[in-house]
N, C-alpha and C positions, 0 to 999 in steps of 0.2 A: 504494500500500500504506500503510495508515495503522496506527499502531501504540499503544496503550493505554497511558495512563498509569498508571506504578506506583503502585500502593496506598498513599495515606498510612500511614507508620509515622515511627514516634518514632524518631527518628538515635540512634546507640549507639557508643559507644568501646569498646575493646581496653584491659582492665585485665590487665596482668602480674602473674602471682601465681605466687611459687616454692610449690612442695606445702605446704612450714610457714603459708605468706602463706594459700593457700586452707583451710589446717587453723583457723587461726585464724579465720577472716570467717565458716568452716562454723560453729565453733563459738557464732558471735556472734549467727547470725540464727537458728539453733535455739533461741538462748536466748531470743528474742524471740517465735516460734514457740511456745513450750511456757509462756510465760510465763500462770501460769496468774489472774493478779489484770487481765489486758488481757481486755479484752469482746469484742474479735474476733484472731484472728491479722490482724499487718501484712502487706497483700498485697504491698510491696515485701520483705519477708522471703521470702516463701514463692516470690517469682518469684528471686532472687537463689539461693538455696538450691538451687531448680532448675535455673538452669544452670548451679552448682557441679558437683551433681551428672550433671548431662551433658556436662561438659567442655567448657561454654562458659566461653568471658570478655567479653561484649560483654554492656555496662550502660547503661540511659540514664542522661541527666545527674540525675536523680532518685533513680533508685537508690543510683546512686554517692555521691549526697551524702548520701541518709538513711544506710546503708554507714555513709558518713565521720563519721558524727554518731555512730551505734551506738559506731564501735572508738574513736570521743574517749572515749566512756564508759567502754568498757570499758579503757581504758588507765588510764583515770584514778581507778580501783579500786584500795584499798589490797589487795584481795587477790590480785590479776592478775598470775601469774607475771611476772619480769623480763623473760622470751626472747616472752610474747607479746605484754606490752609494745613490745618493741621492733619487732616483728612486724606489730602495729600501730599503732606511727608507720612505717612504711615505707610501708604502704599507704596509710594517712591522706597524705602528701607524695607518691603516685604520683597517687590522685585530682587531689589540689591542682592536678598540674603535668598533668595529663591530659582535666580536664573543667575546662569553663569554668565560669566562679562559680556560685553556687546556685541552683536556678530559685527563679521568683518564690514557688512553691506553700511553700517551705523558711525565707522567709526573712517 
């Protein structure tokens, strides 16, 4: 009996997100999404976004890091409430300690 080799797919982590944690990241990649001065929507937005929205949490390392780059930014907005500020350094230091350094494509 011989048996098929699984389909390449891109390896994916398990990012924890408390409902504020995922309120925050929804609202981060919509922004990026709806950004209407970008010439295409980012397809790592639009794939993160969806499986927010279906109650996944498994991100490749790419994701995760463009993610981690978005909520630097958006932390680092003088108009960025305090709480999702904080919100998103939580998640920003969950990637950190959860996926391995940036891929090459990031860096």
């Amino acid at each position: 009996m011989s048996t098929e080799p699984a389909p390449d797919r891109t390896p994916t982590n398990r990012l924890e997100l408390s409902r504020a944690e995922a309120w925050v990241v929804h609202h981060v990649v919509l922004a990026h999404l709806l950004d209407e001065d970008a010439d295409a929507q980012p397809w790592w937005a639009l794939e993160v976004a969806e499986k927010l929205e279906a109650g996944e949490n498994r991100f490749t390392a790419f994701e995760a890091w463009r993610l981690r780059c978005a909520l630097v930014e958006y932390a680092d907005r003088d108009a960025t409430p305090e709480a999702d500020v904080a919100l998103s350094v939580a998640v920003v230091d969950r990637i950190d300690s959860e996926f391995d350094g940036p891929p090459a494509a990031l860096c």
